[in-house]
N, C-alpha and C positions, 0 to 999 in steps of 0.2 A: 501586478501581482494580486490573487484574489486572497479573500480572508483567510482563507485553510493555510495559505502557503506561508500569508503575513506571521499567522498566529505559530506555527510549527517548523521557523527554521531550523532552531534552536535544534531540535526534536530532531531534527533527518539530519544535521551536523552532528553532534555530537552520540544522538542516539543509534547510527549506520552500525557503531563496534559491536554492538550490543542485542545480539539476535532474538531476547525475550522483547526489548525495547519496540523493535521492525516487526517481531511478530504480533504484540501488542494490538500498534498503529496498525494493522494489517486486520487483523479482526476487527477490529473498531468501525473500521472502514467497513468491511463487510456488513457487521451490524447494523449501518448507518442506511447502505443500499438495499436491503433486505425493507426497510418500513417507509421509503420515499419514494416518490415518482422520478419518471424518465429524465426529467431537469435537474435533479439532485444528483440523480444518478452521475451523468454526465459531470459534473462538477464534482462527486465524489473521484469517478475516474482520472479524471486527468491531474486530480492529486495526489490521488494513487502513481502513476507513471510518476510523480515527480519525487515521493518517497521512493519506488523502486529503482529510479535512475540513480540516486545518492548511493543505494547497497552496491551496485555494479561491480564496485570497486573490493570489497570487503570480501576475504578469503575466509567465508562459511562453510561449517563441518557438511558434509552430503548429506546427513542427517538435518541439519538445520535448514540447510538449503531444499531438502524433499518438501518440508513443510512449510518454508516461506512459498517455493512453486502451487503448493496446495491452494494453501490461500489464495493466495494470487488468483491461480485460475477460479475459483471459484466466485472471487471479485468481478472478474472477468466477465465469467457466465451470468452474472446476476446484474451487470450493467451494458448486457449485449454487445462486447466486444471480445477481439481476440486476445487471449493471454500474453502478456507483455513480457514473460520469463518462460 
């Protein structure tokens, strides 16, 4: 388990019900990949998939959900992979 995931169980357990909480984490994340190279990138991402696999379950308004998707892809595109949502 790497640091992100050590540091922010807590955070994707509890914080999954809480769509300001995911969308948060989701910008941040974006934020984070926006100002680091391809290795950060990469390690940002696949903490990303690990926060977005926690939501899965979580019955989000379509509204909330448009803009978790937003994000998302735009994580996505900015870490050169395909959108995970």
């Amino acid at each position: 388990m790497n640091y992100c995931t050590k540091a922010s169980t807590q955070i994707r357990l509890y914080g999954k019900h809480d769509v300001s909480v995911m969308n948060g984490v989701l910008e941040a994340l974006y934020k984070i990949v926006l100002v680091n190279d391809q290795s950060i990138r990469r390690t940002i991402w696949n903490f990303a998939l690990y926060i977005l696999d926690g939501m899965k379950e979580e019955a989000y308004h379509k509204g909330d959900l448009d803009l978790i998707r937003k994000i998302a892809c735009n994580l996505a595109q900015n870490c050169g992979e395909e959108s995970a949502i």
